[in-house]
N, C-alpha and C positions, 0 to 999 in steps of 0.2 A: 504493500500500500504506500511506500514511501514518495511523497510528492502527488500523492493526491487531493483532491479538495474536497475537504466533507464539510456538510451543514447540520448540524446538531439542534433542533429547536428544544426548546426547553432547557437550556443547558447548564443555567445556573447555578441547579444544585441538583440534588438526588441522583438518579439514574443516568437523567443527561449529562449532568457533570462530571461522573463517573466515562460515560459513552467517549466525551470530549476527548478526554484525558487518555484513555486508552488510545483512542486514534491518533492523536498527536504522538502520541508514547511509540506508536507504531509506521511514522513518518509523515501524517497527513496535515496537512493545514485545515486547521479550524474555523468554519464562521459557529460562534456560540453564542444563539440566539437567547434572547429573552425578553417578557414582557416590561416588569416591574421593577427587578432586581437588578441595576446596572451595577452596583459593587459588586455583586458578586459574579458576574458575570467578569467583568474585569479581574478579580481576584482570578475566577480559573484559567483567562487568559494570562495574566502575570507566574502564575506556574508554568504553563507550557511556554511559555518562551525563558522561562530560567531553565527548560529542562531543556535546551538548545531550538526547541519548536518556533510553530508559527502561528497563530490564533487573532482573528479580530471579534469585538465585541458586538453587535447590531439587533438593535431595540427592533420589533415586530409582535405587534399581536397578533397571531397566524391564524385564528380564527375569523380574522377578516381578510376578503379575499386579496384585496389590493393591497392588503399591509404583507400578506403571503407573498404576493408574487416579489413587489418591491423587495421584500428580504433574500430571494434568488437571487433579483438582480443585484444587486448589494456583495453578493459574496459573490458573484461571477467576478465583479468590478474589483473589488480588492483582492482575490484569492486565484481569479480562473476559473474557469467550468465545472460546475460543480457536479464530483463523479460518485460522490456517497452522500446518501439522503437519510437521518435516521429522525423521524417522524417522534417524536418523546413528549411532545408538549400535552400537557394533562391537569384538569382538576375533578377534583370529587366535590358533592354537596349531597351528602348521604341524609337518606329519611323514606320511613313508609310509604309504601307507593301511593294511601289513600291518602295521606297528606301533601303530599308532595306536590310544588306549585308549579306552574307551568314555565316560570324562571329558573327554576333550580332546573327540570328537563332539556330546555335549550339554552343555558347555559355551559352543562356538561355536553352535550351532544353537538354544541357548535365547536367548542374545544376541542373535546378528543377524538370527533370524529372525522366533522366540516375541514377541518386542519390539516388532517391528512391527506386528503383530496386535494383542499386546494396548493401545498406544500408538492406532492406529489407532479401534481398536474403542472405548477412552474417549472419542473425541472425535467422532467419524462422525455419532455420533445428531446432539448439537447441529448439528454442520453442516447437517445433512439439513433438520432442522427451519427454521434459519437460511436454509436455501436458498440458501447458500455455502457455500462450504470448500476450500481445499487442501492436497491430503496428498502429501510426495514421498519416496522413499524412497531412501537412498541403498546402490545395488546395487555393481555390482562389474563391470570384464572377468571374470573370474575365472567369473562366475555365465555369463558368455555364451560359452564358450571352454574353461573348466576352467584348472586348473594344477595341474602334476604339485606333492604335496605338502602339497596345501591341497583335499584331497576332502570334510573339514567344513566349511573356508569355501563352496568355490564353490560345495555343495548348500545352503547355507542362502543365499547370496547369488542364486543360481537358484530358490530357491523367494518368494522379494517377487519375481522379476518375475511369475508366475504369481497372486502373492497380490494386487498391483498390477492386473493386466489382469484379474481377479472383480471386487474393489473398484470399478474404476472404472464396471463395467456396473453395480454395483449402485446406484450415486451419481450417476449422470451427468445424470438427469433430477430432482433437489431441486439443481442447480447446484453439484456438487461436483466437483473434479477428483484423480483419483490416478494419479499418475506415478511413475517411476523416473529413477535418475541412473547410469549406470556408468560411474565413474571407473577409468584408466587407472591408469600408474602415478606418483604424485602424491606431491609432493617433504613428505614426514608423517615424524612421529618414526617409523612403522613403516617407511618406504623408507630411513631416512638409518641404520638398525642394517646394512644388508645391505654386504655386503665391496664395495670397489670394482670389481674384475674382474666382479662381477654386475654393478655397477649400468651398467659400459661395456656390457656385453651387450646390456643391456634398452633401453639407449636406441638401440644400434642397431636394434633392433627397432622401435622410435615413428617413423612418417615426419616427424613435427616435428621432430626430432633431439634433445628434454631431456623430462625430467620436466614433468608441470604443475604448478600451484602450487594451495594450497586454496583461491586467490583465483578460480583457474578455474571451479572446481567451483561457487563460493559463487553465481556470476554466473547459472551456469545454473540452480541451485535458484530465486535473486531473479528470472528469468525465468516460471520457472515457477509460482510464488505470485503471480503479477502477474496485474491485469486482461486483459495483452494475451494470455494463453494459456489465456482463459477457455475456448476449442474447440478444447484438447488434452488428452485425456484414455487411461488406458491406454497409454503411450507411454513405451520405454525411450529415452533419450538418452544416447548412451556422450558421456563426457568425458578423450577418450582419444589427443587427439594423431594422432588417424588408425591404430591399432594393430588396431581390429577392421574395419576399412572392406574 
């Protein structure tokens, strides 16, 4: 992967951060996206360039189409053509589905879904043309399984894997790959709010016995941008501890 250009949305903190840092770690220049958090965004680029890397920082809410696309262009403009896509940007607004308001619904669904789509669809052409490209998206157990309370997440986190396995038939032959990630439950500022009597529960639940770390996640994303999994394509890979096995 050395010398190529990846776009990380979400990349601040948690998983994307983790995803950044791998890829850099593994030769690529960074654009690391994010909404709200411009220190910290800046913070992960200040490690990858002390780590000899290359990383720029660029504000985009990717849930809006034109703020999406402008963010491709953005990183073409500073980085070059951008040949790895890892689609990470995410929130929750967890609650009963008979409560649940029509805000918190498209909210989450404009996020972790809309995002991908429009993320994707910025950058797809050049790939296609390029005749590379990797796009991965990161999904969810949640999208494979459900989870009582999170009826907006797990339908927009169920719908990239569907938007994933189109994509991929449509790209597969100009040498592009799109894949999915479903991460377990993984030790993020969103698992570490939850009470401890939950968190004992869930890990009985994981045949690994612990949480993963976004360093797990980040591993199998940097597998999957890689040459070596140029003939995997349309492919969910849970990163789950053994939880959905």
């Amino acid at each position: 992967m050395n010398g190529r250009t990846a776009l990380v949305t979400g990349a601040s903190r948690g998983i994307g951060r983790a995803v950044a840092l791998e890829l850099a770690r593994r030769g690529c220049r960074v654009a690391v996206n994010y909404r709200n958090s411009r220190p910290a965004a800046e913070e992960v680029c200040a490690v990858i360039r002390e780590n000899g890397g290359t990383a720029v920082p660029i504000e985009a809410d990717v849930s809006v189409r034109d703020q999406a696309f402008a963010l491709a262009e953005a990183a073409v403009r500073e980085l070059g053509p951008v040949e790895i896509l890892v689609n990470n940007a995410g929130v929750t607004k967890d609650g009963l589905l008979m409560r649940m308001k029509d805000s918190e619904w498209d909210d989450v669904l404009r996020t972790n879904l809309n995002s991908v789509f429009y993320c994707t669809q910025a950058v797809i052409r050049g790939m296609m043309k390029a005749r590379f490209g990797r796009i991965i998206a990161i999904s969810s157990v949640s999208g494979l399984v459900g989870n009582a309370g999170q009826a907006n997440y797990a339908a927009a986190k169920a719908g990239i894997l569907g938007f994933v396995k189109s994509a991929a038939r449509e790209a597969a032959s100009r040498g592009v790959t799109v894949n999915a990630l479903a991460p377990g439950y993984i030790d993020t500022d969103m698992t570490g709010a939850l009470p401890e009597e939950v968190k004992s529960g869930l890990i009985r639940s994981i045949p690994a016995g612990r949480y993963g770390l976004p360093h797990d996640v980040a591993c199998a994303a940097a597998f999957l941008a890689s040459d070596e999994a140029s003939y995997i394509t349309g492919q969910v890979l849970a990163v789950d501890g053994g939880m959905t096995m």
